[in-house]
KOLLUM-720777 format. One record per residue (C-alpha): residue number from 1; residue in one letter; x negated, y negated, z negated. Coordinates in Angstrom, 1 decimal. Each point is the difference from the previous one (the first is absolute). Example, Ala and Ser with C-alpha at 12.3 -4.5 7.8 and 13.67 -1.06 7.14 Angstrom:
2
REC | 1 | A | -12.3 | 4.5 | -7.8
REC | 2 | S | -1.4 | -3.4 | 0.7
This chain:
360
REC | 1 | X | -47.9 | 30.3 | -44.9
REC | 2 | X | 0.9 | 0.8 | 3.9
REC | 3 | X | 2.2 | 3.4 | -0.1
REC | 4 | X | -1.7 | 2.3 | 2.9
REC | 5 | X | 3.2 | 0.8 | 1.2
REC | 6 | X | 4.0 | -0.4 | -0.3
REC | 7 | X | 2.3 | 2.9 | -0.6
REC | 8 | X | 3.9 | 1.2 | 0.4
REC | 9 | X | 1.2 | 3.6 | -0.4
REC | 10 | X | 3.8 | 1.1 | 0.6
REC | 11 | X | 1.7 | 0.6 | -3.1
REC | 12 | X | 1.9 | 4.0 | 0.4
REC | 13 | X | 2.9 | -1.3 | -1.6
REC | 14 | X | 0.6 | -3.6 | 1.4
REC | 15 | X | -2.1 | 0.4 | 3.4
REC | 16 | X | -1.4 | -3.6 | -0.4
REC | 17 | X | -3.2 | -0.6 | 0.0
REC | 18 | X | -1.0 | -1.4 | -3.1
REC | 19 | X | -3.6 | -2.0 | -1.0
REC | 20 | X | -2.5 | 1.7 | -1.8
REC | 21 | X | -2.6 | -1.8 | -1.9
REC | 22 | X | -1.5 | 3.0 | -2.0
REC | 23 | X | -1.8 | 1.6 | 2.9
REC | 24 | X | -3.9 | 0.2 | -0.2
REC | 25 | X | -0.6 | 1.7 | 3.1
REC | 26 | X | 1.6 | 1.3 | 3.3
REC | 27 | X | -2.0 | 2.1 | 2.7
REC | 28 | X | 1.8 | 0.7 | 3.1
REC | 29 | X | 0.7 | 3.9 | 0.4
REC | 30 | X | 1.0 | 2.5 | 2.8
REC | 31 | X | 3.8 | -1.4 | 0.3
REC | 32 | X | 0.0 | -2.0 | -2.9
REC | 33 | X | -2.2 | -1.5 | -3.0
REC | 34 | X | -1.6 | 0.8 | -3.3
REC | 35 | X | 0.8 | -2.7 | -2.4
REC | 36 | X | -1.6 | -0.5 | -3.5
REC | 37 | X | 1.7 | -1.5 | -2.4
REC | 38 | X | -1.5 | -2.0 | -3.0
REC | 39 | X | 0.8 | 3.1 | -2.5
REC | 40 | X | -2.4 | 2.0 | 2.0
REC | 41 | X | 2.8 | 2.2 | 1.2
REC | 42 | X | -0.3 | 0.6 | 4.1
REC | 43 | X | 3.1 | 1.1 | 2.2
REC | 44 | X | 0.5 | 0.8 | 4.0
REC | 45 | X | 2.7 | -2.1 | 2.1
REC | 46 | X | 1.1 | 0.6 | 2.6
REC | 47 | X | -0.9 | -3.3 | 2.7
REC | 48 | X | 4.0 | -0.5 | 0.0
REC | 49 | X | 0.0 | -0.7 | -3.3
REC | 50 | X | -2.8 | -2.9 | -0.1
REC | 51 | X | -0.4 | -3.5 | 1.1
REC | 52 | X | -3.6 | -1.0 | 0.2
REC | 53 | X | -1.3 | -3.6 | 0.3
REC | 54 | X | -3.9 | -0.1 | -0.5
REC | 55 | X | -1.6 | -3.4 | -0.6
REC | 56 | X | -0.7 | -2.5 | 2.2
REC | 57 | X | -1.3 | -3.1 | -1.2
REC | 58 | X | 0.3 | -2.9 | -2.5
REC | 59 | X | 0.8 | -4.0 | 0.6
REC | 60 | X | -0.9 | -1.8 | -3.1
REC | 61 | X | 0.8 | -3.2 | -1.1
REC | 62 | X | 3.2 | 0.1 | 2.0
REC | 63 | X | 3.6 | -1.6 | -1.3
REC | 64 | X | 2.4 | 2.6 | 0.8
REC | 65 | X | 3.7 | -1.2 | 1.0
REC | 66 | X | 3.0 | 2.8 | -0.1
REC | 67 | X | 3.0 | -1.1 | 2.1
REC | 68 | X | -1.5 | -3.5 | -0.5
REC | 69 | X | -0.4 | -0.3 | -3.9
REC | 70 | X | -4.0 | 0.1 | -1.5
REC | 71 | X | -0.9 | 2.4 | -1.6
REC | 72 | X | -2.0 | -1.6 | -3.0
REC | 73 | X | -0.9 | 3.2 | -1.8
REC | 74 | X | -2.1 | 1.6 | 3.0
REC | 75 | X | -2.9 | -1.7 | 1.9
REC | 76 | X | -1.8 | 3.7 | 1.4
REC | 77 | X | 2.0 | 2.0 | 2.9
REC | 78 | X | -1.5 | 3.3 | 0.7
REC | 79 | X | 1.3 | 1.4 | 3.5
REC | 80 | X | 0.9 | 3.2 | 0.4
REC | 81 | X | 2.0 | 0.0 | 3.6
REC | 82 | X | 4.0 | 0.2 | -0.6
REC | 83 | X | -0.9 | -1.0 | -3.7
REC | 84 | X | -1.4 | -2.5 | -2.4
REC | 85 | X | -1.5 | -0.1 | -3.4
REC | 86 | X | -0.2 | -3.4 | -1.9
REC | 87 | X | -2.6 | -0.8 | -2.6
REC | 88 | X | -1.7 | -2.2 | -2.0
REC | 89 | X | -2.9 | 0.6 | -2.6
REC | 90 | X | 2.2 | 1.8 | -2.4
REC | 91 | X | 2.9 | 1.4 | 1.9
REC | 92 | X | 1.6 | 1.4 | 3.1
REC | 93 | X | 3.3 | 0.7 | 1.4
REC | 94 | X | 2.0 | 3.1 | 1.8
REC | 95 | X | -0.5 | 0.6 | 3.4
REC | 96 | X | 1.8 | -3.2 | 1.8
REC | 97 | X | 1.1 | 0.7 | 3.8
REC | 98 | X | -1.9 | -1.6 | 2.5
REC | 99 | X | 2.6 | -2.4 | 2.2
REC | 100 | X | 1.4 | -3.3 | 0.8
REC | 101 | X | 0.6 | -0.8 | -3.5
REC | 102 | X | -3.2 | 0.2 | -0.8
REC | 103 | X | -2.6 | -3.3 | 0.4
REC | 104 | X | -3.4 | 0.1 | -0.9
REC | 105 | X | -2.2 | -3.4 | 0.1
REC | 106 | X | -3.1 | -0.9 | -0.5
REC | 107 | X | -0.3 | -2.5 | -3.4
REC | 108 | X | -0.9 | -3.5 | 1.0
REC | 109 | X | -3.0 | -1.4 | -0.7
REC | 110 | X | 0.9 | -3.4 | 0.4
REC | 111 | X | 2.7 | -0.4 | -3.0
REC | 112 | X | -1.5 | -2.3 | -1.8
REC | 113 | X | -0.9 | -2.3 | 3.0
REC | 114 | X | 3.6 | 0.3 | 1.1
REC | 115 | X | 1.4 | -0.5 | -3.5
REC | 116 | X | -2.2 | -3.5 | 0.0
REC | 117 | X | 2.1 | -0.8 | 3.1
REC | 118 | X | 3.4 | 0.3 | -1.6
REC | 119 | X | -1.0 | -1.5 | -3.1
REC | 120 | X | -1.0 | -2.9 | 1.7
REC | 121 | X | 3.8 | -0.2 | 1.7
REC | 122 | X | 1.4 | 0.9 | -3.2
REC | 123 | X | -1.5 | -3.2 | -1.7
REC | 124 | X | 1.3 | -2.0 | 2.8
REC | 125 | X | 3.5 | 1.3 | -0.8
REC | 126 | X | -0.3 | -0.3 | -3.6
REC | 127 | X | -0.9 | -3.7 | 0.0
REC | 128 | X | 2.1 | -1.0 | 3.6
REC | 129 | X | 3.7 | -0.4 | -2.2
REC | 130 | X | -1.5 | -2.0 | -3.0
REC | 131 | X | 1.9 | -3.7 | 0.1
REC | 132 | X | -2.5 | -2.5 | -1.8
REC | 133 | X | 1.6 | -3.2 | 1.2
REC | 134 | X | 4.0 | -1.3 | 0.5
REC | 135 | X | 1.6 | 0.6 | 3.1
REC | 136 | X | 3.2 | -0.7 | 1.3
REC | 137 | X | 3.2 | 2.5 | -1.1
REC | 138 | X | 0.2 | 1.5 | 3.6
REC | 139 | X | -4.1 | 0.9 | 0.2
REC | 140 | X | 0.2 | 1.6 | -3.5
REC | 141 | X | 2.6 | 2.5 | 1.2
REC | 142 | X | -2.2 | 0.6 | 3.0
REC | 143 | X | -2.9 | 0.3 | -2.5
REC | 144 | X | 1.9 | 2.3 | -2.0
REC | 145 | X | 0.5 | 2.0 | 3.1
REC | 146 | X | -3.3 | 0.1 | 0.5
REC | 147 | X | -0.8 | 1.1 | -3.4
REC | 148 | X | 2.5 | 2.8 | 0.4
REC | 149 | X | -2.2 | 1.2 | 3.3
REC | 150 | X | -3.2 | -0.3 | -1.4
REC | 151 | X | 1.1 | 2.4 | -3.0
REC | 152 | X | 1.5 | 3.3 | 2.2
REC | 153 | X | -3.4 | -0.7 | 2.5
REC | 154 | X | -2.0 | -0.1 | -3.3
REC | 155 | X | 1.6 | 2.7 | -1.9
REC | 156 | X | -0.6 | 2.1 | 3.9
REC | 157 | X | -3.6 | -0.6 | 0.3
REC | 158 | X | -0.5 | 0.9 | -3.9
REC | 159 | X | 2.0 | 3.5 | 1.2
REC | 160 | X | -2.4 | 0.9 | 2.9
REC | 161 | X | -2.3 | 3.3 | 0.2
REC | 162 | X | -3.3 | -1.4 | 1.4
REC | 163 | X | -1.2 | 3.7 | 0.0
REC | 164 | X | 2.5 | 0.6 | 2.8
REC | 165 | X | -1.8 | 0.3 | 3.1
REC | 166 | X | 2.9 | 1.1 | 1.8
REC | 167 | X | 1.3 | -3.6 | 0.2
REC | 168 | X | 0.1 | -2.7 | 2.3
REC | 169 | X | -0.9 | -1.8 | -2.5
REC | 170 | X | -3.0 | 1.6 | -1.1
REC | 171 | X | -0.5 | -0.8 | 3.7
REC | 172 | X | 0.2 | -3.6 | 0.1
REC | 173 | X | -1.9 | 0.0 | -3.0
REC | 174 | X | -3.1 | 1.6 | 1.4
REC | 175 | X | 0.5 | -2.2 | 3.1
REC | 176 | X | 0.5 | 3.2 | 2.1
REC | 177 | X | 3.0 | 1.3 | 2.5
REC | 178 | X | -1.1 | 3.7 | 0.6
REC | 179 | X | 2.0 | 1.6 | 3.1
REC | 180 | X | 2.2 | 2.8 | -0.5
REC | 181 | X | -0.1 | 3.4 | 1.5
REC | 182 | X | 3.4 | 1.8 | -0.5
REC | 183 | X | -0.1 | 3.4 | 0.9
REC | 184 | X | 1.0 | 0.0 | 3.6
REC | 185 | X | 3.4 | -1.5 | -1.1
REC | 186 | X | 2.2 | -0.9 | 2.8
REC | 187 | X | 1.8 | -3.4 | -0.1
REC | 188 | X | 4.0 | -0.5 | 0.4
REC | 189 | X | 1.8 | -2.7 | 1.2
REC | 190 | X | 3.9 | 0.7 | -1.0
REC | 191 | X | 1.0 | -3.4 | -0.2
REC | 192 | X | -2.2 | -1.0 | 3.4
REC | 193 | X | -2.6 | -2.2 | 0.9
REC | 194 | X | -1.7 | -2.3 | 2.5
REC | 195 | X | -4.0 | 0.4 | 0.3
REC | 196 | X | -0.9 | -2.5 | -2.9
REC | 197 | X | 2.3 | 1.6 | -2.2
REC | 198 | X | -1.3 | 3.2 | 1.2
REC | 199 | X | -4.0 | -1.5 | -1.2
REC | 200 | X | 1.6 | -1.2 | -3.2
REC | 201 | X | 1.2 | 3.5 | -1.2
REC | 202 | X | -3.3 | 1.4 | 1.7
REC | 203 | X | -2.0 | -2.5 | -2.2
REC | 204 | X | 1.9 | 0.6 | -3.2
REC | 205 | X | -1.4 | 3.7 | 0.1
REC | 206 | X | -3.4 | -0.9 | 1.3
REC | 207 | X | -0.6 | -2.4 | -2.8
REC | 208 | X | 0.2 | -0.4 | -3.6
REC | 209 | X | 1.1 | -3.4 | 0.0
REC | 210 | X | 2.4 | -1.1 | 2.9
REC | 211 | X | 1.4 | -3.4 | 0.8
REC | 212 | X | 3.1 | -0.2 | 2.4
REC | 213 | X | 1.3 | -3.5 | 0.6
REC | 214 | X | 2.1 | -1.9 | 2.7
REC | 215 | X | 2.8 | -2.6 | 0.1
REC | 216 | X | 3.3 | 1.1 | -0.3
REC | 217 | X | 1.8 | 2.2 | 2.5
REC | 218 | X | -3.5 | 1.5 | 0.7
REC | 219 | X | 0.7 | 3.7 | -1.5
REC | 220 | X | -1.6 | 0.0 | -2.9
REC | 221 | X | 2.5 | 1.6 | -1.9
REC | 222 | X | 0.6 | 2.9 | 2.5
REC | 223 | X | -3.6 | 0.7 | 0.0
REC | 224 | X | -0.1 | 0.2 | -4.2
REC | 225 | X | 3.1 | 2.8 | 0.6
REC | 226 | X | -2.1 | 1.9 | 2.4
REC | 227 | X | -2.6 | -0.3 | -2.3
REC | 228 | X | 2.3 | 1.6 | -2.7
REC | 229 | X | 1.2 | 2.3 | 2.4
REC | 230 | X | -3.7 | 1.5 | 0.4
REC | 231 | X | -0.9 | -0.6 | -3.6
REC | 232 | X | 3.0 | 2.6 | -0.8
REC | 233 | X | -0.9 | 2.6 | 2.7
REC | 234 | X | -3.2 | 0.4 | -2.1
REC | 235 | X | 1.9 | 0.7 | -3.5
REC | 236 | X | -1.2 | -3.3 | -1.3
REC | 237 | X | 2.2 | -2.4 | -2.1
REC | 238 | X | 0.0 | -3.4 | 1.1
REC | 239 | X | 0.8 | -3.2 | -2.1
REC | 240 | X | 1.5 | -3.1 | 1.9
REC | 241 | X | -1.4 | -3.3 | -2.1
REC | 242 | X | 0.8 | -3.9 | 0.6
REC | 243 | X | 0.4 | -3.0 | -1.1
REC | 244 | X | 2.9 | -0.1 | 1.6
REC | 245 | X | 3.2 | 2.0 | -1.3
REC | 246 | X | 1.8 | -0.5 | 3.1
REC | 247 | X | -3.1 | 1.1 | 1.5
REC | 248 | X | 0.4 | 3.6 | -1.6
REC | 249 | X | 3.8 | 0.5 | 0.8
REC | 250 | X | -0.7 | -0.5 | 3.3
REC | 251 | X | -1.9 | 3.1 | 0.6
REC | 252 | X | 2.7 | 2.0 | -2.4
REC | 253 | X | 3.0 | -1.4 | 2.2
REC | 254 | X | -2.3 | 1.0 | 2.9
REC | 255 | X | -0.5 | 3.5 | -1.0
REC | 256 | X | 3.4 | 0.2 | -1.3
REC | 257 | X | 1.0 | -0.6 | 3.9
REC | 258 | X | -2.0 | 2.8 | 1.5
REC | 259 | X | 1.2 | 2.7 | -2.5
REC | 260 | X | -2.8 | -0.4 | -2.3
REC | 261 | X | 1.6 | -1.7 | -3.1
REC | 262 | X | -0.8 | 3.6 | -2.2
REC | 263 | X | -3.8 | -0.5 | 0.4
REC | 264 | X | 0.2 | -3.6 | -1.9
REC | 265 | X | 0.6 | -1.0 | -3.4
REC | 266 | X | -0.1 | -4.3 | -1.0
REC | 267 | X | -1.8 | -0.1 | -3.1
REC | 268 | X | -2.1 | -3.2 | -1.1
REC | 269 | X | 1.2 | -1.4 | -2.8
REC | 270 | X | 1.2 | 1.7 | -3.0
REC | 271 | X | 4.3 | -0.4 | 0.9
REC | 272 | X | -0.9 | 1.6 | 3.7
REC | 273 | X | -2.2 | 3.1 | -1.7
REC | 274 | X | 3.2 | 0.4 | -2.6
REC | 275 | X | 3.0 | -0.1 | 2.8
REC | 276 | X | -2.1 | 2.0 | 2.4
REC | 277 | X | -0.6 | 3.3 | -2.6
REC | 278 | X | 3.7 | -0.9 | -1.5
REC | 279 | X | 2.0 | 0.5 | 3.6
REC | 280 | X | -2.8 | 2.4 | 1.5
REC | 281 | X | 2.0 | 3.3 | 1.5
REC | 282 | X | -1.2 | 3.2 | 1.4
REC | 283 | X | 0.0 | -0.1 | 3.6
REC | 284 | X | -0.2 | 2.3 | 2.6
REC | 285 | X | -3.3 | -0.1 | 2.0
REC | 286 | X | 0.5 | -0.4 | 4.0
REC | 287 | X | -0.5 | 3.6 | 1.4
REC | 288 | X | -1.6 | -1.4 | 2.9
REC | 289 | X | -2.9 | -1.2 | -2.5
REC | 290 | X | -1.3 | 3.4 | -0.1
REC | 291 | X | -2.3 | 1.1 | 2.6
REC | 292 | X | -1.4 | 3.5 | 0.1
REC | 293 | X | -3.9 | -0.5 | 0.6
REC | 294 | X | 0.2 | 1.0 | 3.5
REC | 295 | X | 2.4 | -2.7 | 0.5
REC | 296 | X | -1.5 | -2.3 | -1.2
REC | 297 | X | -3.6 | 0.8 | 2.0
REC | 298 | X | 2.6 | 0.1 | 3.0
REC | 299 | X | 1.1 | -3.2 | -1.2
REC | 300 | X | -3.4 | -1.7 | -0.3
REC | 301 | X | -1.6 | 1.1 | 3.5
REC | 302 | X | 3.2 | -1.4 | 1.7
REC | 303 | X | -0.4 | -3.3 | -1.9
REC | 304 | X | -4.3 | 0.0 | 0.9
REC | 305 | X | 1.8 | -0.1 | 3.4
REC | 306 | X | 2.3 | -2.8 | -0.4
REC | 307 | X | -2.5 | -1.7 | -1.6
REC | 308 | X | -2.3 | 0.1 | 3.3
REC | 309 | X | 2.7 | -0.7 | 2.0
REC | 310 | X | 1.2 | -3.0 | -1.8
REC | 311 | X | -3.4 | -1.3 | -0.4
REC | 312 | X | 0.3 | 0.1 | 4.3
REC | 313 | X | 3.1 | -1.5 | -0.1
REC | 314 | X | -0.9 | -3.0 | -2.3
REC | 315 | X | -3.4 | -0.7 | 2.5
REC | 316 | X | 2.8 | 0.4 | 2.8
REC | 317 | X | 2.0 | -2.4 | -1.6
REC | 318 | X | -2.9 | -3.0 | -1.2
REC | 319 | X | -1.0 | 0.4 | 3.8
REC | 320 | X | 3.7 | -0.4 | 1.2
REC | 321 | X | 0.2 | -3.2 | -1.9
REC | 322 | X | -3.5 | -1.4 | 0.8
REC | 323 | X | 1.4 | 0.2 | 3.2
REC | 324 | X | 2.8 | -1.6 | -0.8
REC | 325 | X | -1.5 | -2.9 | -1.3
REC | 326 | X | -2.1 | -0.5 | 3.5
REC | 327 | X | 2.6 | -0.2 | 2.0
REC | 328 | X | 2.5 | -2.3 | -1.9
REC | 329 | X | -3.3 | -2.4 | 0.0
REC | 330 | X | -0.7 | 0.8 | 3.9
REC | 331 | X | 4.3 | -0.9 | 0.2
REC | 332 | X | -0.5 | -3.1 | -1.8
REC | 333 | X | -3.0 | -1.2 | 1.9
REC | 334 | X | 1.8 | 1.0 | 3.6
REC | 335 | X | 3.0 | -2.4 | -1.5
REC | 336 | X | -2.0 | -2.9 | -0.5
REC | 337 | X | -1.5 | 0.3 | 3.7
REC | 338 | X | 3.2 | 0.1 | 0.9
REC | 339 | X | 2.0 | -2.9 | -1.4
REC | 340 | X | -3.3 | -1.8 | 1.3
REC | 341 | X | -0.6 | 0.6 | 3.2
REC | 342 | X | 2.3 | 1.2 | 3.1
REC | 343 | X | -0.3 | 4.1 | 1.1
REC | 344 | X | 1.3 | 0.8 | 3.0
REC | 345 | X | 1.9 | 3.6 | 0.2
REC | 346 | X | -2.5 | 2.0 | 1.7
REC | 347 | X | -2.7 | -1.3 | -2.8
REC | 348 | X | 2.4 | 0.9 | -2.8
REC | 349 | X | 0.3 | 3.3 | 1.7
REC | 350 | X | -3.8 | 1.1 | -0.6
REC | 351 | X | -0.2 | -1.1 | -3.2
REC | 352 | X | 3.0 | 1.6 | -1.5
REC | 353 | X | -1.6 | 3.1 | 1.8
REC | 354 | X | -3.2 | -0.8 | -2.0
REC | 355 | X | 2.1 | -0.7 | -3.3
REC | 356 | X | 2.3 | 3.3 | 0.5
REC | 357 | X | -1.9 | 2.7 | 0.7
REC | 358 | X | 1.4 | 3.5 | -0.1
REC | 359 | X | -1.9 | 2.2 | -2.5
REC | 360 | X | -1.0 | 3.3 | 1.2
C-alpha cells in the first residue's frame, strides 16, 4: 500500500525531527497542520514543527543500489521528493533520503539472453585447460598456467550480476554504448594535455565504454590521471585494474609525485589488501581541498573559459604546424631545383621573397 504522504515532527525535548509512521491524516491549517493519528486522537502543530513530503509517484520493478550495494529485499520505490520509501509485496522501509547514494534501475529484461551469452564463454573456459594428450615438460607448465587463468576468469563470470544495468557490461552484452549526459560537469586537466588527450578524457565521460590506445610515449597514462582527477572531483571512487602490476604502480608513483599519494590505496591481491589496512594512518586532509560552494562555481566558470580558450589554442596550434609541414616540403623541393640547375642572385632573390613572407 502507497502511504499518501511522509511525515517528521520536532521532538520538544531533543529538537530533531523524528519519523512518524502512525499518522492517518494531516490537513494543512492557518500556520500549521491538524494531524490524525491512528488512535483517533488529533492535535495542532505548529508549521515549525512539521516536515511534509506528500507522494509523488512509484517505479516498479526497479533494483535499487545504496552507495553501490543492491538492495535485494526491495524492488518498489515510492517517491516522495527529499525522501524514499522501499517496498515489496509484503514490506516497506523508513523514509530513505533522496541523493547520490541512491540508484534506482530499471530490471533487465534481457537476463536470461545475456546469461546464455556467458554461459556459452564459461563452457569455453571450463573445457580450454583439459590436457588429453602428452606434451612436452615446458608446454605442460604453460598449460598449467593456462589452467590457473581459466579458473579466476571462470570463477569471475560465475560472480557476475546480469541484473546490473548500470554496467558496461550489461552494455556490451546488449550490443549497445548509450552516451552519457553528466550534469553540466566541467572537465579538468591538472596533469595537462594536448587535443587528443583532451578527446580521450572528453570520450571517457561521453561513453560508457571507452578505448584509449597509442604507442608508447603518446600520453596515455597522463590522460588515465586526468581522467582520475575528474572522476574524484565528482566524489566517485575509482579502481585502477591491469594485467600489468607495474602497470598499476605507475599511476600510484605518479600521484604520489603530484601530492596525491593520500587519495590511493594498492590493494589486489590478498597480501596488498592486508599491508594496506595494517600501516593505514590518519591523515590530515589538504585544506586547500575544501571549496566553499561559491568557490567552487567561481572556480568552474573560470575553467568553461579556459576550456574555450584552449580549445582556440589547440586549432591555433594544428594550423601552426600544418603550416609547418608545407613549408619544410616547399624547402625541400626549392633544394632539389637548386643542386640541379644554376640561379642566378637576382632569381634567388624573388623566390626567397616568395618563400619568406612576413605575416601580418
Amino acid at each position: 500500500m502507497i502511504a499518501p504522504f511522509i511525515i517528521y515532527l520536532k521532538n520538544k525535548t531533543s529538537l530533531e525531527f523524528e519519523y512518524k509512521k502512525d499518522v492517518s491524516d494531516v490537513v494543512p491549517v492557518d500556520k500549521g497542520f491538524r494531524i490524525t493519528f491512528n488512535n483517533e486522537k488529533i492535535y495542532t502543530y505548529g508549521a515549525e514543527r512539521v516536515r511534509y513530503y506528500p507522494y509523488i509517484s512509484t517505479r516498479e520493478a526497479v533494483r535499487i543500489y545504496e552507495k553501490g550495494k543492491l538492495n535485494k529485499r526491495f524492488h518498489i520505490a515510492d517517491n516522495y521528493g527529499r525522501y524514499l520509501i522501499f517496498r515489496n509485496s509484503g514490506s516497506y522501509s523508513d523514509p530513505v533520503k533522496n541523493n547520490a547514494d541512491i540508484e534506482i534501475c530499471d530490471e533487465k529484461p534481457t537476463i536470461k539472453q545475456n546469461k546464455s551469452v556467458i554461459d556459452y564463454f564459461s563452457e569455453i573456459l571450463t573445457h580450454a585447460s583439459e590436457i588429453s594428450y602428452e606434451m612436452p615438460a615446458d608446454e605442460a607448465d604453460n598449460k598449467l598456467i593456462n589452467q590457473l587463468s581459466a579458473e579466476l576468469l571462470l570463477n569471475a563470470l560465475n560472480r557476475l550480476d546480469l541484473g546490473d544495468s548500470r554496467s558496461a557490461l550489461s552494455n556490451y552484452l546488449d550490443g549497445i554504448n548509450p552516451g552519457l549526459t553528466p550534469a553540466d560537469e566541467v572537465l579538468i586537466y591538472p596533469f595537462g594535455c594536448n587535443e587528443s588527450q583532451k578527446q580521450a578524457v572528453e570520450n571517457a565521460f561521453s561513453s560508457s565504454i571507452s578505448i584509449v590506445e597509442g604507442p608508447p610515449g603518446t600520453g596515455k597514462t597522463q590522460t588515465i590521471l586526468n581522467i582520475i582527477a575528474n572522476l574524484i572531483i565528482q566524489n566517485k571512487h575509482v579502481a585502477v585494474v591491469s594485467n600489468n602490476n607495474s602497470a598499476v604502480s605507475n599511476i600510484q608513483e605518479k600521484l604520489q609525485k603530484y601530492g596525491y599519494g593520500n587519495l590511493t590505496a594498492m590493494l589486489g591481491n590478498k597480501e596488498n589488501i592486508q599491508s594496506f589496512f595494517k600501516n593505514i594512518t590518519e591523515q590530515q586532509a589538504d585544506s586547500r581541498f575544501k571549496l566553499s560552494k561559491e568557490k567552487l562555481d567561481e572556480a568552474k566558470s573560470i575553467i568553461k573559459n579556459l576550456d574555450a580558450l584552449l580549445m582556440q589554442c589547440f586549432k591555433y596550434r594544428n594550423k601552426l604546424a600544418l603550416l609547418k609541414t608545407r613549408l619544410a616540403d616547399a624547402e625541400t623541393e626549392f633544394a632539389h631545383i637548386q643542386s640541379g640547375q644554376k640561379i642566378t642572385s637576382s632569381v634567388k632573390t624573388e623566390l626567397d621573397k616568395k618563400f619568406y613572407r612576413k605575416s601580418n
